[in-house]
C-alpha positions as CSV (number, residue, x, y, z in Angstrom):
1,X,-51.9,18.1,27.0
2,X,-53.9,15.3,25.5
3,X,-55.1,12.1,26.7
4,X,-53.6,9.4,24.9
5,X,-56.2,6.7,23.1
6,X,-55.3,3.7,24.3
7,X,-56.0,0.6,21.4
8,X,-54.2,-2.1,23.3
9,X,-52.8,-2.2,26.8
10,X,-49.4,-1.3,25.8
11,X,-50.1,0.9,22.6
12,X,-52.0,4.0,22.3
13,X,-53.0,5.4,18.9
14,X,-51.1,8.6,19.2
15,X,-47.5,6.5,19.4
16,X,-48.9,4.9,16.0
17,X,-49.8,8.9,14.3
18,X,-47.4,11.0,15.8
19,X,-44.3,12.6,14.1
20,X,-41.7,15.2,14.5
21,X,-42.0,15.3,10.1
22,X,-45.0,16.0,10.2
23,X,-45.3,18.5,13.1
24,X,-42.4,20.8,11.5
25,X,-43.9,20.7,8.1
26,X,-48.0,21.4,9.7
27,X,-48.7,18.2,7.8
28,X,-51.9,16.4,9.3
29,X,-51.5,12.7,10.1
30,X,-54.7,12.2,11.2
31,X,-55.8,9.0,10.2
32,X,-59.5,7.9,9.1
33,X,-61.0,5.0,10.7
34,X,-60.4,2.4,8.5
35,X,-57.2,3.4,9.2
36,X,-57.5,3.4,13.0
37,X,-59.0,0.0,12.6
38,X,-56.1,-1.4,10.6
39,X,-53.8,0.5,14.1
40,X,-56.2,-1.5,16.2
41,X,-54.8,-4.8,14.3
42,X,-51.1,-3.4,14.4
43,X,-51.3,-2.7,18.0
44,X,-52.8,-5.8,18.8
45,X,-50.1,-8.0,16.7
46,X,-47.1,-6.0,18.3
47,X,-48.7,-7.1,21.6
48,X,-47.5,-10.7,20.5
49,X,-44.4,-9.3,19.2
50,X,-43.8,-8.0,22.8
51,X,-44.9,-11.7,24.3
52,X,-42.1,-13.1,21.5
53,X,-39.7,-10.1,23.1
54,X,-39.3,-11.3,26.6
55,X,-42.2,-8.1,27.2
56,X,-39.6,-5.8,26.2
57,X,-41.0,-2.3,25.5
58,X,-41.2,-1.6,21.8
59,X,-40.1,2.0,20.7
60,X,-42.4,2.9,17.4
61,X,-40.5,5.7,15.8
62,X,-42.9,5.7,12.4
63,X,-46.1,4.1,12.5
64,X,-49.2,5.5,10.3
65,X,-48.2,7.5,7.7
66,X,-50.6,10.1,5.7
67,X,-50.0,10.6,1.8
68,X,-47.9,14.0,2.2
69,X,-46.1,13.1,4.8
70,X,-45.1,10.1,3.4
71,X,-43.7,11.5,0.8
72,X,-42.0,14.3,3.3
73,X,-40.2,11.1,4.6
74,X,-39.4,9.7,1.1
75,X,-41.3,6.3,2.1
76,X,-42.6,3.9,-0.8
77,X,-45.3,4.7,-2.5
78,X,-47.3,1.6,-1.7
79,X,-46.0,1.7,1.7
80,X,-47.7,-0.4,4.5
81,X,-47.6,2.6,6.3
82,X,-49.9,4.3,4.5
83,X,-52.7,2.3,5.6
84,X,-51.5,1.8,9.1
85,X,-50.4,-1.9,8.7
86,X,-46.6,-1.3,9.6
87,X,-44.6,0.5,12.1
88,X,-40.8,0.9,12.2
89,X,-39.3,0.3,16.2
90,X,-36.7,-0.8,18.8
91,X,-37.3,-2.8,21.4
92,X,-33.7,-1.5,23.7
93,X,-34.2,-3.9,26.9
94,X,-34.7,-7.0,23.7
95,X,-31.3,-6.1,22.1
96,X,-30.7,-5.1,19.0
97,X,-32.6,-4.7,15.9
98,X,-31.1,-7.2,14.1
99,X,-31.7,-9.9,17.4
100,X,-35.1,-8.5,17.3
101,X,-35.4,-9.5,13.7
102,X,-33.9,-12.8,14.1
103,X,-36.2,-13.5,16.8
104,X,-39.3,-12.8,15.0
105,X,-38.0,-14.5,11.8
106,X,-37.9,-17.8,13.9
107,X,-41.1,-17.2,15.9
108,X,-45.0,-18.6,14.9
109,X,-45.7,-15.4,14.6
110,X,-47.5,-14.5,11.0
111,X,-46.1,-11.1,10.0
112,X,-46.6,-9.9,6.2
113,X,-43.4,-8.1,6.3
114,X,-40.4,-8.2,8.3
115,X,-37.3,-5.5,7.4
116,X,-34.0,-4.9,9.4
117,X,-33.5,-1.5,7.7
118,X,-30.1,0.5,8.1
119,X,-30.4,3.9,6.7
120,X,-27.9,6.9,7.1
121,X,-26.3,5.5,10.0
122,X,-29.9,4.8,11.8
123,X,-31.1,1.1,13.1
124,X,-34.2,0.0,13.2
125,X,-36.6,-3.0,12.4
126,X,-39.6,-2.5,10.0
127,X,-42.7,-4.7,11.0
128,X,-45.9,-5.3,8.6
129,X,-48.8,-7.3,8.7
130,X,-51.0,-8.3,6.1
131,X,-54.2,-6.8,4.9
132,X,-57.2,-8.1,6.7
133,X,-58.3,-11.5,4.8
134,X,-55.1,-12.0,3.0
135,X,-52.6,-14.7,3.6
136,X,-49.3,-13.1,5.5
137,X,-46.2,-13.6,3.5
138,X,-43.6,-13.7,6.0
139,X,-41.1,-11.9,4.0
140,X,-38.0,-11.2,5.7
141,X,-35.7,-8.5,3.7
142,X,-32.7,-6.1,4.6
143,X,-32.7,-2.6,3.7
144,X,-29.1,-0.6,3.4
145,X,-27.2,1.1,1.4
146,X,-26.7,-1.8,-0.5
147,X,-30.0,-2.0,-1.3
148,X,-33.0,-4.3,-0.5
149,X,-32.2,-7.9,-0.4
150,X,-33.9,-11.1,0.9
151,X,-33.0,-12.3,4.3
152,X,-31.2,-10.8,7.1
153,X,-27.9,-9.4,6.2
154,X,-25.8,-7.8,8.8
């Protein structure tokens, strides 16, 4: 078994690499450290996020994403997850993912992006923040089989 890294005090490194994709395919997700420094960031933002979430536990089920396996998972190519500045998750004790997303739409808190994403019948909320040094947009989009819009759409 091995020891998790821990880069916050709720979120260890190997919730923000690890992947069932990626695992089945012998893809390695291994990120650099740049990349573990950009996780550092992420973890320490959702550690606000949690704060904003009544300290609901948040459920990453994508976090950093390597080139191949991001295109296993048919992600964007200039995905945020690429560099380890996004992470898709729940938060089940919060509510839902669209009360998650209009919580942190009406928070202070200064995400780059913020997607309620509804994909072949699977919920979840998409959470990005900004390249270090660059202004956060605090975009808020809605991804479903109607496409991508702007705003939250249920």
């Amino acid at each position: 078994m091995t020891t998790a890294t821990p880069l916050t005090e709720h979120f260890t490194l190997q919730e923000f690499t690890r992947s069932d994709r990626a695992r089945s395919l012998s893809i390695d997700n291994t990120p650099a450290p740049a990349i573990v420094a950009n996780l550092r960031r992420l973890a320490k933002f959702n550690e606000l996020v949690r704060l904003e979430l009544g300290g609901a536990a948040m459920v990453i089920s994508s976090g950093y994403r390597c080139q191949s396996l991001n295109r296993a998972v048919g992600g964007a190519g200039n995905s945020a997850h690429l560099e380890g500045l996004a992470c898709d998750f729940t938060a089940p004790a919060f509510g839902t993912p669209m009360e998650i997303c209009q919580a942190l739409e009406k928070s202070y808190l200064q995400f780059d992006q913020l997607i309620y994403e509804r994909v072949g019948g699977a919920v979840w909320v998409h959470l990005g923040i900004a390249v270090e040094g660059k202004t956060p947009r605090r975009q808020v989009l809605t991804i479903d089989s109607r496409g991508t819009r702007v705003g939250l759409w249920n």
